[in-house]
N, C-alpha and C positions, 0 to 999 in steps of 0.2 A: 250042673253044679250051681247051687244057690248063692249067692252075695256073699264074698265072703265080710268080716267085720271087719278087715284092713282097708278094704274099699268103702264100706258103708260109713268108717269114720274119717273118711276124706269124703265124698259125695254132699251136698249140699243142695238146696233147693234153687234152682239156678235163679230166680225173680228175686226172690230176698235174701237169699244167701245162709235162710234158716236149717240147723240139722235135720235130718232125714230119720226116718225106724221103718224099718221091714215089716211088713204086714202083707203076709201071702206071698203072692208074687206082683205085691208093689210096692213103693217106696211112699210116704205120706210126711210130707212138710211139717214141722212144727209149729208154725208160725200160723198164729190162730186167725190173721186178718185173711191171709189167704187158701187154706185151708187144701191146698192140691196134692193130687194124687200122681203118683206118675207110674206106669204102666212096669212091667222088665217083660221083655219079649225074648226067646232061647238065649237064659240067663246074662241080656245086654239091657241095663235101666235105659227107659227112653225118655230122656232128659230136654226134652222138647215143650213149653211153656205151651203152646198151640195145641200141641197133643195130651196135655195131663187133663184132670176133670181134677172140678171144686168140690168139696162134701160141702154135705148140708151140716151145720152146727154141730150139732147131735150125734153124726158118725165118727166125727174128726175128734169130739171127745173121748167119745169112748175108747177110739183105739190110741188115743195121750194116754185114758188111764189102765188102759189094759198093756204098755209097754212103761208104765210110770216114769212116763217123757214130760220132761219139762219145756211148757213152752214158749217158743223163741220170743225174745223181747227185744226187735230189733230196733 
């Protein structure tokens, strides 16, 4: 069962508290300073700061503009 939107629009990027968009089977921060990615493992987001990975610039836009997310200006 994939994420639903009622979780995904409470879910938050737990460092900056930036919103979140679904991409695959991970959840990708808004928030362009830090740019993480966080994992969902048998549809459970693993919302572990230690465990997410940073994009590089360039991926973390793309998938802003291919979800036309606006981003976090915390």
């Amino acid at each position: 069962m994939p994420i639903s939107q009622d979780l995904l629009d409470i879910l938050v990027c737990p460092e900056t508290k930036a919103p979140l968009v679904l991409e695959g089977e991970t959840l990708v921060s808004t928030d362009p300073k830090t740019r993480r990615r966080y994992t969902i493992k048998d549809d459970i987001p693993i919302m572990l700061i230690d465990e997410s990975e940073v994009l590089d610039e360039a991926e973390w836009k793309a998938i802003m503009e291919k979800h036309n997310a606006t981003p976090f200006q915390g």
